[in-house]
C-alpha positions in Angstrom: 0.0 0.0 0.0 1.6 3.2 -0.7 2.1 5.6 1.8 3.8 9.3 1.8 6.5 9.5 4.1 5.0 11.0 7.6 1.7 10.4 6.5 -0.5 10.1 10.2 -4.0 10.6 11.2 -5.5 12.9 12.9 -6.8 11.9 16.5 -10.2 12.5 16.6 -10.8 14.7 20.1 -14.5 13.9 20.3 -15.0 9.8 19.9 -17.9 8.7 18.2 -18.2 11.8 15.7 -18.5 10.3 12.1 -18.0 13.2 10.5 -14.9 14.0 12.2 -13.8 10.6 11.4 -14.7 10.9 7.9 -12.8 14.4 7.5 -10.0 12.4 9.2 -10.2 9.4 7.0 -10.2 11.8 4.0 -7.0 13.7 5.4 -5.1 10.4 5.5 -6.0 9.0 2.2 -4.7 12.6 0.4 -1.7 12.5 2.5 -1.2 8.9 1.9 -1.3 9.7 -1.4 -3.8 6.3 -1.8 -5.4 5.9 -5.5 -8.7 3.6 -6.8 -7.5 -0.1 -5.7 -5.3 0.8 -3.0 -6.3 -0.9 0.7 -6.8 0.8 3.7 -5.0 0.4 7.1 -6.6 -2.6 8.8 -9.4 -1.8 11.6 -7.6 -1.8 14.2 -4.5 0.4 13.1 -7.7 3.0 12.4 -9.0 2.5 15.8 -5.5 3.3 17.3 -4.6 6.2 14.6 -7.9 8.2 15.7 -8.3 7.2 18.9 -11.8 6.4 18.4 -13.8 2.8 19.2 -14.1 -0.1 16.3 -18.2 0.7 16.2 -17.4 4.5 15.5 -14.8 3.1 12.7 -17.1 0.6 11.3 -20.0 3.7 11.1 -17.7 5.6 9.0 -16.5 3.1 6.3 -19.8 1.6 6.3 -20.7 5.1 5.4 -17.8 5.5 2.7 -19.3 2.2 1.7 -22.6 3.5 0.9 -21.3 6.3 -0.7 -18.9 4.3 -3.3 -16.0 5.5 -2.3 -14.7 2.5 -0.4 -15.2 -0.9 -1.4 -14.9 -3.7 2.1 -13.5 -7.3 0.2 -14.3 -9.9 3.2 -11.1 -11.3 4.7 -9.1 -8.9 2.5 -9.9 -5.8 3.8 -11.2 -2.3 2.6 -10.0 -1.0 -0.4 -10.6 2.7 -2.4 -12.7 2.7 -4.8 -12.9 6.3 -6.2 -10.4 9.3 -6.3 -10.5 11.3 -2.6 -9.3 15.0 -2.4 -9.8 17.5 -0.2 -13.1 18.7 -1.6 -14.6 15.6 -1.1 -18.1 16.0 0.9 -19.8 13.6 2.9 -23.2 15.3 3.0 -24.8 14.7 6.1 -28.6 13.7 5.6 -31.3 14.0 8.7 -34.7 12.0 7.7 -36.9 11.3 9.7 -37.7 7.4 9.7 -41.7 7.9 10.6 -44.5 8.0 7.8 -44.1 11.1 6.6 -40.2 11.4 6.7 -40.2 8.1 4.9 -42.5 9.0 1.7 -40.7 12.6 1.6 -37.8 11.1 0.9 -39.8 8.3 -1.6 -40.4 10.9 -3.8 -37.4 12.5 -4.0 -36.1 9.1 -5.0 -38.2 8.5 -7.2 -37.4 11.3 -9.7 -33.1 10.2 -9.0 -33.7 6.1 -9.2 -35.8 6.2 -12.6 -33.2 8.3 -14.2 -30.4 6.4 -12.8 -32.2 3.5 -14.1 -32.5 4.0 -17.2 -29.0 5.5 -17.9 -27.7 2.5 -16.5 -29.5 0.9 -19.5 -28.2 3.0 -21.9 -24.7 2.9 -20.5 -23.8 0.0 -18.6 -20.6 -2.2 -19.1 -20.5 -6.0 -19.3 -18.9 -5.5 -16.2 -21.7 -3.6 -14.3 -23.9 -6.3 -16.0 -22.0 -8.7 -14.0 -21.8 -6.8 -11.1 -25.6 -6.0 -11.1 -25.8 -10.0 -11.6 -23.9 -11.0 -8.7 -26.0 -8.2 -6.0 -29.7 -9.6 -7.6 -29.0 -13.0 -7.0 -27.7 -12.3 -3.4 -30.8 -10.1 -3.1 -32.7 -13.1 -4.3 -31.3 -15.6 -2.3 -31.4 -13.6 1.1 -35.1 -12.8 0.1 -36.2 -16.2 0.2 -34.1 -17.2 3.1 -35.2 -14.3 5.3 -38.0 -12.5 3.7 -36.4 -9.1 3.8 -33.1 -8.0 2.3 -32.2 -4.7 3.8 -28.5 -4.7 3.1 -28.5 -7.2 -0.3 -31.2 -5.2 -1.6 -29.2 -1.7 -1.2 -26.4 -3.2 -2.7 -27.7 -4.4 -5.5 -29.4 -1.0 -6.6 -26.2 0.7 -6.0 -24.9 -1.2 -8.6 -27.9 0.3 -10.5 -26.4 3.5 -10.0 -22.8 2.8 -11.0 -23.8 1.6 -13.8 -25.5 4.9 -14.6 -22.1 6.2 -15.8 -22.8 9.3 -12.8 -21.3 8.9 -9.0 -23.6 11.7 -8.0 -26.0 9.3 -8.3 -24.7 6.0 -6.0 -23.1 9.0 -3.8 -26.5 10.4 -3.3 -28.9 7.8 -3.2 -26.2 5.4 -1.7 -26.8 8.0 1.2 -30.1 8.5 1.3 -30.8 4.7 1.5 -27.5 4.3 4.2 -29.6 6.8 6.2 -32.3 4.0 6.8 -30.1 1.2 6.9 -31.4 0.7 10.6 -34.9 1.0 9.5 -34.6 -1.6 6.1 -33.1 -4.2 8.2 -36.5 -5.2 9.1 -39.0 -2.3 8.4 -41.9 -2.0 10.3 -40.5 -5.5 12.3 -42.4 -7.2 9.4 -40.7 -9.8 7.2 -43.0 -9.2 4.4 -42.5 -5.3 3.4 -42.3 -5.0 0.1 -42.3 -8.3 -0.7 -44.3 -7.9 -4.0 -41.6 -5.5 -5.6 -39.4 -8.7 -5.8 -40.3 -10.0 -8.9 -39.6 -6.2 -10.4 -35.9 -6.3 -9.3 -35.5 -9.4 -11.7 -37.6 -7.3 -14.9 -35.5 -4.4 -14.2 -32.1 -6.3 -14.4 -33.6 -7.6 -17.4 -34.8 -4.7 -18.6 -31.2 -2.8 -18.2 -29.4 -5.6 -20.0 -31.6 -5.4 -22.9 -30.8 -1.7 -22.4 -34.4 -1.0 -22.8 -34.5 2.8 -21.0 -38.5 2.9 -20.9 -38.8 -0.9 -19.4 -36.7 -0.1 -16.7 -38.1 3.2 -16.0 -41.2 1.3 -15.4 -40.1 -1.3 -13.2 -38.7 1.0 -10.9 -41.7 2.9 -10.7 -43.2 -0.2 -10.3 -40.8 -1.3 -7.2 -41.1 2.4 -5.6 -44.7 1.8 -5.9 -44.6 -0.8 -3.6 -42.7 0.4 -0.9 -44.3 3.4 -1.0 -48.2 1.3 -0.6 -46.3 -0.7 2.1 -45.4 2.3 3.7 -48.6 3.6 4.2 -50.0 0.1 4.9 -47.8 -0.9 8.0 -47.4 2.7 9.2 -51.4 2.8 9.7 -51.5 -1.1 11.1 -49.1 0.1 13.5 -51.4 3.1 14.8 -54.1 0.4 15.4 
């Protein structure tokens, strides 16, 4: 891994602060001089560098994660994934996980995930086929095992949104859908949300590799419609 010489962190003075981490993280990767395929110091040389706990660490690159900027290789370790500078932002997003917060932020989805969509059609690479490929039948698989797929699920339409061609898009909505990551791991406590909109994640992949833009812009309508009807379902069974 290459490293400029007296490259160090930057002990973070208040522990838990993820955007203090994050600003940290960025310092070290410039200073480090660290380019796309490069690996990051292992866990606990982070812990030590910033002087922060391994759940505040694993908060921020889970972040970075989300964002595209990082990619984490099980039993290898975390590698960059996209050029880091000093202008870099890691927007910080407040939404509100009730009702309302939830179908505020549906709709501004909505308008980003179709066109992200079908750009990806019109753009993707036979390696963000395969990529996309790889996330949907994880998805899949953790569907039928468990009935949700929180995590499998956001990972798979992140790969949506590389494919796209544009980062804003995986940086943005990789955000916006890290933001609920709590809440997706088993919304509402009910196995079943959006268990309809399945079937759509398989038409869309289809739909992308035929690079049909108009198909996929209706199956993701067709999935956001769904968690959108779910939404407003469970919330109100809840009040009951």
């Amino acid at each position: 891994m290459p490293q400029a010489a007296g490259a160090t962190f930057r002990p973070i003075q208040t522990s838990g602060r993820r955007d203090a981490i994050l600003e940290a993280l960025t310092d070290f990767i410039v200073s480090s001089s660290l380019t796309p395929g490069d690996r990051l110091p292992p866990e606990r040389e982070l812990m030590e560098g910033l002087k922060v706990g391994r759940s505040s660490i694993r908060e921020a690159i889970g972040h970075m994660q989300a964002l595209g900027v990082v990619e984490i290789r099980r039993g290898s370790g975390t590698y960059l994934k996209r050029p880091v500078s000093e202008k870099t932002l890691f927007m910080p997003l407040s939404i509100a996980t009730q009702r309302d917060g939830l179908l505020q932020t549906l709709e501004v989805r909505r308008g980003l995930e179709v066109e992200a969509s079908m750009l990806a059609a019109k753009r993707a690479t036979p390696e963000d086929i395969d990529e996309m490929r790889t996330a949907l039948d994880a998805m899949e698989a953790e569907h039928l095992e468990f009935g949700t797929a929180g995590q499998a699920d956001l990972v798979f339409h992140l790969s949506i949104y590389k494919a796209s061609g544009n980062p804003l898009f995986e940086q943005l909505l990789g955000q916006m859908r890290e933001a609920f990551e709590s809440f997706f791991a088993q919304p509402f406590n009910r196995p079943d949300f959006a268990k309809s909109s399945f079937e759509f994640h398989r038409m869309l992949f289809d739909a992308i590799v035929a690079g049909d833009a108009e198909l996929a812009r209706k199956h993701t309508l067709a999935i956001l419609e769904v968690v959108e009807n779910d939404i407003v379902r469970m919330s109100d069974e809840e009040q009951q």
